[in-house]
N, C-alpha and C positions, 0 to 999 in steps of 0.2 A: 258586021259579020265576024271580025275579029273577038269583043265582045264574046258575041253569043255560043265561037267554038271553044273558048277557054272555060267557059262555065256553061258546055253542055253538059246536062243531066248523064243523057246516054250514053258520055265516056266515061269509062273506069280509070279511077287514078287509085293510084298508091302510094304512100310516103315513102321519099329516099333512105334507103339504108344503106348500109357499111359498104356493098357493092357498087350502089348505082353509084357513090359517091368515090369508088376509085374508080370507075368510068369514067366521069365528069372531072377528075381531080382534083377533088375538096375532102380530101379523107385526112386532109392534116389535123383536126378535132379531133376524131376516132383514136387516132395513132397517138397521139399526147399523151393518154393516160386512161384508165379506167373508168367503168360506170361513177356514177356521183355518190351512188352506198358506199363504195370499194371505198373509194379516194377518200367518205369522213373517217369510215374505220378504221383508215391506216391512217389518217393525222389524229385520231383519239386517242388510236395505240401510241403511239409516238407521245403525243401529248403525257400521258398515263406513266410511259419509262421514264419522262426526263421527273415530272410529280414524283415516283418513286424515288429516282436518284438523290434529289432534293432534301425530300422525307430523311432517307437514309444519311446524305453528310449531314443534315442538320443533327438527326439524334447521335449520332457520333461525338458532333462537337457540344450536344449538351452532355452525353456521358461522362465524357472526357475531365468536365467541367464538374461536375458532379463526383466522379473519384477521384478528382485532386484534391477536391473539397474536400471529403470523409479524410483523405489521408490526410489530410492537414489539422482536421481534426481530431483524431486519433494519435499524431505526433504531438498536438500540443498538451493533450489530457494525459499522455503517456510517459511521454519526457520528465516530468516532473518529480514524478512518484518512483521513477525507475531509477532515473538520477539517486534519488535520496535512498535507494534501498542499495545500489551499487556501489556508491560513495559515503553511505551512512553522515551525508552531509552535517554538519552540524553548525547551528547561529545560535551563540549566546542567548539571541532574545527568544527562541523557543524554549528555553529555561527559565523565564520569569513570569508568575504567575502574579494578578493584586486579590492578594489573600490578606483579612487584616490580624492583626496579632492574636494569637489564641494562647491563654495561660494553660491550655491541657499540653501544647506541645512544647513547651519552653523547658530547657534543659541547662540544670547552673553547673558550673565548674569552677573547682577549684585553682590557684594562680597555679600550682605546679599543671597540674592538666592542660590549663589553655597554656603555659608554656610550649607544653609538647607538642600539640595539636598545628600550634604555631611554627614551628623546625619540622614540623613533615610538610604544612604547607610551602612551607619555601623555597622547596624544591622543586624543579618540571616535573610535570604528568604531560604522559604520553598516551595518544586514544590506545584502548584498548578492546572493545565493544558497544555495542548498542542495545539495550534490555526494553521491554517492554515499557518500564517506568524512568528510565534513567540512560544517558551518557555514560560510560565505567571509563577512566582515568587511570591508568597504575604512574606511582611513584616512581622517581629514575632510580631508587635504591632496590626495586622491586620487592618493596615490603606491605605497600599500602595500596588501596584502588578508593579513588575517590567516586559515587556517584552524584550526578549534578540528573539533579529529577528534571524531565522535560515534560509542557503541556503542550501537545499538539493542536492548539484551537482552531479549528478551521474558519476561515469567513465567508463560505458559503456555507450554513447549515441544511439546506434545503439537500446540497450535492452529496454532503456528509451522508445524509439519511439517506440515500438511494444507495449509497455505496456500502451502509450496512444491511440495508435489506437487502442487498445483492449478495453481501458475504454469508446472511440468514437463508440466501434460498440454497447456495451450493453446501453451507454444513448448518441443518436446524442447531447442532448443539454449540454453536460459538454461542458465546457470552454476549448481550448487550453489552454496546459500551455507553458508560453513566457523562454525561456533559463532564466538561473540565475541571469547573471546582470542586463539583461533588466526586469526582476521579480523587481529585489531591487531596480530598479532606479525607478521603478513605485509606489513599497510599501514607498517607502524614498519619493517622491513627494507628495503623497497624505497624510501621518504625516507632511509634512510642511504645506501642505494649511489647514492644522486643527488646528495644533498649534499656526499660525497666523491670524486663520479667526475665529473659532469660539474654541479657548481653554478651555473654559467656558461651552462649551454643551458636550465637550468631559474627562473633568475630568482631562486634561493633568497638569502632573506637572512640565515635563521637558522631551526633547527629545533631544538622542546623536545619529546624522546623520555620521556624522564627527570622525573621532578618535581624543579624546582630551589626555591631560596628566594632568587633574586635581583634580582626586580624587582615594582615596586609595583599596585597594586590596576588593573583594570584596567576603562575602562568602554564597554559595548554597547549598542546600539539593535537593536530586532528589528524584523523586517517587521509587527509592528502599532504600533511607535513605541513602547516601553515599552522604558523604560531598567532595566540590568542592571549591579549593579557588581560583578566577582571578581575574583578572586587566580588571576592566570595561573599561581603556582610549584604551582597543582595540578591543573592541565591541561597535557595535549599539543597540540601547536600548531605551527604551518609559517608563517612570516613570508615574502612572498612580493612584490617590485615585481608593479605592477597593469600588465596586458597587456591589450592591443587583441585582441576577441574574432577567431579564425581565420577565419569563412568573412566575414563582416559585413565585414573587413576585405579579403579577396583581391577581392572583388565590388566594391567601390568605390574600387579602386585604379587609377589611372591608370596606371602602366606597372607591372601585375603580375609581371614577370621577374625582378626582384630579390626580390618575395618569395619565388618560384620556387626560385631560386637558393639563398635563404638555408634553405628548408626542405631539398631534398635535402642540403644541407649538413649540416643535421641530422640527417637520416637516417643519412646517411654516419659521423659523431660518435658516434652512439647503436651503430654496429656496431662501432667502432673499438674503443670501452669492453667490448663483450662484452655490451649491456642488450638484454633484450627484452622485449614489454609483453604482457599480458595483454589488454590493453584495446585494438581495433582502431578504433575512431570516434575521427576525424580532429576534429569540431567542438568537444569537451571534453579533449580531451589535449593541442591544441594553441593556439598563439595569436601574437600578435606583439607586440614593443618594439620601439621608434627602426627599424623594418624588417627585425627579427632574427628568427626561428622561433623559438619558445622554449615547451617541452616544460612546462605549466603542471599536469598531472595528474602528481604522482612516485608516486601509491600502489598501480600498477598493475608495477613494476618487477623482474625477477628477471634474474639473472647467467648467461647462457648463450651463449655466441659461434655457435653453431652455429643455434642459435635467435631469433638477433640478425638472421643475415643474412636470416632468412624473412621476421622481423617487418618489417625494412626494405624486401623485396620490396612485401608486404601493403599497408602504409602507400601506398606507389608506386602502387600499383595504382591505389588508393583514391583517389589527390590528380587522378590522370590524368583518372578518370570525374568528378572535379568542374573542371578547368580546361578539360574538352573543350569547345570550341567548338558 
């Protein structure tokens, strides 16, 4: 009978809900906590912030990681070159090139000559600049400016060239520049055709193209005051009287017409000889002595007469827009 009333057909049942079961007092499940939807989407959500957080310190600590790195790359690519432009650093061995002996550039002297050459070397040089082609040195009598030519060979070529097509993309009209020996064979040619064509407008005292073995040990001061002793017979070098800088000098001159004067004169000279210059800036190619215009850059020089007369135009142009009133 038991049986047959709990599974009669004819009673209606209904399943316990939220009520019957605080009736009964089993609503401790209910009260616990949410539907079973509710409860995965708030452990998803949950799930999902802590995932973002993660995400987040992680790409921090790779960032972090990453611009220390560039800066450190960037110090160590930058360092170098800024140094050297700040300090105009200078090592001997950036002065020696192996070039082998060339009879176009060999230059003889007489024994009074190398005498003399010999009593100016003798004395300290002290840095005085850095030029494109050359270390400058002046004499402690402040008569003479030695340059000691430097070849900047790089031994990454690969980096070289990117850092001139770099320099090609911000100004198209920079100059290539020609590999090292054909650099020096160019700068060593145009100090011969100065030295033998117009020494005199150039202030030249003597030029060592050539490794010689004839004069003694020789001693430098650098721009950070650190003394340097070498053997000049194994460098190339341009012994040079020290000249009154060009523009410092037309600007403070009380009656500028004679300098005037003396530089078209030069101009004039430099067309006669057939020279023309590569190098069109008036404030580093040129300069004054005793009120003379004297041609103090030689390493820019090639043999051209037709191409003399332009150079000589250019020049002209150039002096006019600085002495205009």
């Amino acid at each position: 009978m038991l049986f047959l009333r709990i599974f009669d057909p004819k009673e209606e049942t209904y399943p316990m809900g939220c009520e019957d079961m605080r009736k009964s007092g089993g609503l401790s499940q209910c009260e616990a906590g949410e539907p079973v939807k509710a409860n995965r989407r708030r452990i998803k959500d949950e799930n999902a912030l802590k995932s973002a957080k993660r995400f987040r310190k992680r790409f921090i600590e790779i960032g972090s990681r990453v611009f220390f790195l560039f800066l450190l790359l960037v110090f160590c690519f930058w360092t170098p070159p800024a140094y050297k432009r700040l300090t105009h650093a200078f090592r001997p061995q950036k002065c020696q090139i192996d070039l082998p002996f060339t009879p176009e550039w060999e230059t003889t002297l007489s024994s009074t000559q190398e005498k003399e050459i010999k009593a100016i070397l003798q004395q300290p040089f002290s840095y005085l600049a850095k030029g494109q082609q050359s270390y400058v040195f002046v004499s402690s009598d402040q008569k003479y400016v030695l340059k000691l030519f430097r070849f900047d060979t790089c031994k990454m070529p690969f980096g070289q060239k990117l850092f001139h097509r770099y320099q090609k993309w911000r100004n198209p009209h920079v100059r290539t520049e020609l590999p090292p020996l054909d650099k020096a064979r160019k700068t060593f040619g145009s100090c011969k055709l100065a030295f033998d064509r117009v020494p005199d407008l150039t202030a030249l005292v003597y030029i060592q193209l050539n490794l010689k073995k004839n004069f003694p040990s020789l001693q430098l001061k650098d721009r950070l005051g650190q003394t340097h002793r070498i053997d000049p017979n194994k460098y190339r070098f341009v012994l040079q009287k020290k000249c009154d800088p060009f523009l410092k000098t037309l600007r403070e001159a009380e009656n500028s017409e004679r300098l005037t004067s003396s530089f078209l004169n030069l101009l004039d000279r430099f067309e006669e000889a057939g020279l023309a210059c590569y190098d069109p800036v008036l404030g580093r190619n040129f300069a004054f002595l005793n009120q003379q215009s004297i041609a103090i850059d030689i390493g820019n020089f090639y043999y051209h007469p037709e191409k003399a007369q332009e150079t000589k135009e250019n020049f002209k142009a150039r002096f006019a827009k600085i002495i205009r009133p």
